[in-house]
C-alpha positions in Angstrom: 127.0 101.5 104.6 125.2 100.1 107.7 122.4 102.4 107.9 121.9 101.3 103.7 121.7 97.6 104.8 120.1 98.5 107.9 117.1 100.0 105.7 117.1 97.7 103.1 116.4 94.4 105.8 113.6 96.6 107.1 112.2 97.6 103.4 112.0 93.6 102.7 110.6 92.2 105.9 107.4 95.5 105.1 107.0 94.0 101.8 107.0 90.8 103.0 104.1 91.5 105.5 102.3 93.5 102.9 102.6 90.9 100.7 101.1 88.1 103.3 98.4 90.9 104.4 97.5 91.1 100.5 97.2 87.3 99.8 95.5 86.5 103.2 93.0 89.1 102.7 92.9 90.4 99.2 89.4 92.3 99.2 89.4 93.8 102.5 93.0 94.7 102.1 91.9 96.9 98.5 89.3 98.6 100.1 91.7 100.0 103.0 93.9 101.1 100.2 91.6 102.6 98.6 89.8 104.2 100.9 93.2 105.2 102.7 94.6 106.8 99.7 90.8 108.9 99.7 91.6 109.8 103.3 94.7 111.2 102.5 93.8 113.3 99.6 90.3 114.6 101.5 92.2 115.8 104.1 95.3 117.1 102.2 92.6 119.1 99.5 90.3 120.5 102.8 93.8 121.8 103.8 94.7 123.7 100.6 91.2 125.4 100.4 91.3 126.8 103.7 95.0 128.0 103.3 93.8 129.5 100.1 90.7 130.9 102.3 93.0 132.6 105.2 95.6 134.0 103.4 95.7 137.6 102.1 95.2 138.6 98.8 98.8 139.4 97.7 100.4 136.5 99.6 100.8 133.1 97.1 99.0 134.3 93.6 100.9 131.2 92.0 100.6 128.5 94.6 97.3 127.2 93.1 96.1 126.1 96.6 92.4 126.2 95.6 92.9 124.7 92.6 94.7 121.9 94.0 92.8 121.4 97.1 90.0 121.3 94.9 91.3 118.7 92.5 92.0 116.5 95.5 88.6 116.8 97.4 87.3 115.6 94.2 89.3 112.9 93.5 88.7 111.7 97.1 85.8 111.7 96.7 85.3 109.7 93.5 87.4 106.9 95.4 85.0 106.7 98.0 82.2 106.6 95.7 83.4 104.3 92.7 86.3 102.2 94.9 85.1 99.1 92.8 86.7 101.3 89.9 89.4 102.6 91.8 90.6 98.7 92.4 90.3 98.1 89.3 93.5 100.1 88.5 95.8 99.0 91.6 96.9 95.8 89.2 98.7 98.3 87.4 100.3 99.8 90.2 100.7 96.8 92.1 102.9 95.5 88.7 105.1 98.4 88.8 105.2 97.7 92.6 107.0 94.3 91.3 108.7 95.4 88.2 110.6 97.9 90.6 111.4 95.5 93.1 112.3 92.9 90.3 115.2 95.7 89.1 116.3 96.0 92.5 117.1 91.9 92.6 118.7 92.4 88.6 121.0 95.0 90.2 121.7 93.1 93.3 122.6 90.2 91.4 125.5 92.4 89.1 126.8 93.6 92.7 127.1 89.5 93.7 129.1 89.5 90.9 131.3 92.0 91.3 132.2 90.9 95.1 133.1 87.5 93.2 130.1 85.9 94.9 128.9 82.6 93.6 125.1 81.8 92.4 124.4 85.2 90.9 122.9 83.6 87.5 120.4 82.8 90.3 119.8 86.3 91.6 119.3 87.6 87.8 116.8 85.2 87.1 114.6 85.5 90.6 114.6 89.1 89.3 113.7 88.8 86.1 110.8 86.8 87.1 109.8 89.2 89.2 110.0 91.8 86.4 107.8 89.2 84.3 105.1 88.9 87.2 104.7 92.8 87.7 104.0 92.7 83.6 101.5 90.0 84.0 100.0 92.1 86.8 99.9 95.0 84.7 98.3 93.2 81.7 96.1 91.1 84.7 95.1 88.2 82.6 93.5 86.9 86.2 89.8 88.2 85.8 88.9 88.9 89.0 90.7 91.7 91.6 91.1 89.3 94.5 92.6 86.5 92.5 94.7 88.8 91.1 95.9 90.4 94.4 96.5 87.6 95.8 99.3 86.7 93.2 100.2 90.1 93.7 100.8 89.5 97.1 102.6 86.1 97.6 104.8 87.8 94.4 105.4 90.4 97.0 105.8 87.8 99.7 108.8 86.0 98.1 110.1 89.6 96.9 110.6 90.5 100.5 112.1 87.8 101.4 113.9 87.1 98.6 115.5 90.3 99.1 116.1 90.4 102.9 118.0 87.0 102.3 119.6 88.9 99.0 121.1 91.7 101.1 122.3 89.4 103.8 124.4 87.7 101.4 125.7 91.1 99.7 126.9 92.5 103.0 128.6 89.4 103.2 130.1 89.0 100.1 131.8 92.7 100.5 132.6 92.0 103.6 134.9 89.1 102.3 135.6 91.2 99.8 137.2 93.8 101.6 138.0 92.0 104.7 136.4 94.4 106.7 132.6 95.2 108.0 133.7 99.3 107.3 133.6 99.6 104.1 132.9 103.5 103.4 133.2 104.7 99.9 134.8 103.7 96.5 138.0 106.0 97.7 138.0 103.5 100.6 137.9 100.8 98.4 140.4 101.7 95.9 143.1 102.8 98.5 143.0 99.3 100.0 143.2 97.8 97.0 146.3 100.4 95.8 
């Protein structure tokens, strides 16, 4: 149960930092994604050609490699080329980046609840908001990228640590609950209680 918490303080203090890095510097910071994400899939396609390239001729008939390490040389290299375009479309996955985090505080908030913590109300509605902003971001009624990524990113800002403060209290709260930092399993749970 540690290790859980453990990963879910570090997954909100990264998106708070990637949220800072994005409202600081919104253009710079979609370039490096975008270029980054080209990078990855240059490399990754170069790779799958020349597998396809050494390997005999009865070895792998259905692993597609040249196929796939064609697709992905390709679309690197339309991301280099048309990264205007490319940002275009991170709006939409930046939204679903907040929609999921937004789910994660609606759930959060049910577990308050069911440790008999107080303010939970409070927790649903942070998250809910956050579900409405990734929408907003999807639909990006902001007309420009950077103005746009900058909500993005102080959204993702207050996410991070909305839900670093959010897990905190939770470990708490089944601490109390329990009256015990060990908590294991549901077995654990219902043997104390029985």
């Amino acid at each position: 149960m540690r290790e859980v918490l453990k990963e879910a303080s570090v997954s909100s203090i990264l998106t708070a930092i990637v949220g800072l890095v994005l409202l600081i510097m919104p253009n710079l910071t979609n370039r490096i994604i975008v270029y980054g994400i080209a990078a990855v899939l240059a490399v990754y396609g170069i790779g799958r050609i020349f597998r396809y390239i050494r390997r005999n001729a009865g070895e792998g008939m259905m692993d597609h490699d040249l196929s796939i390490g064609l697709v992905c040389v390709v679309t690197g290299l339309f991301m280099f080329l048309y990264c205007g375009v490319v940002i275009s479309v991170l709006p939409f996955l930046f939204g679903l980046g907040l929609i999921f985090g937004g789910t994660m505080s609606v759930q959060t908030a049910f577990d308050v609840r069911r440790f008999h913590g107080t303010r939970w109300t409070m927790h649903l509605v942070i998250g809910i908001a956050f579900v409405v902003a990734g929408i907003e971001a999807i639909r990006n009624p902001f007309g420009t990228a950077s103005l746009l990524t900058r909500f993005v990113g102080l959204c993702f800002l207050l996410l991070g640590i909305h839900s670093y403060i959010e897990n905190k209290k939770v470990a708490q709260l089944r601490r109390e609950f329990m009256g015990s930092s060990d908590i294991i399993d549901e077995e654990d749970i219902k043997a104390r209680k029985g």
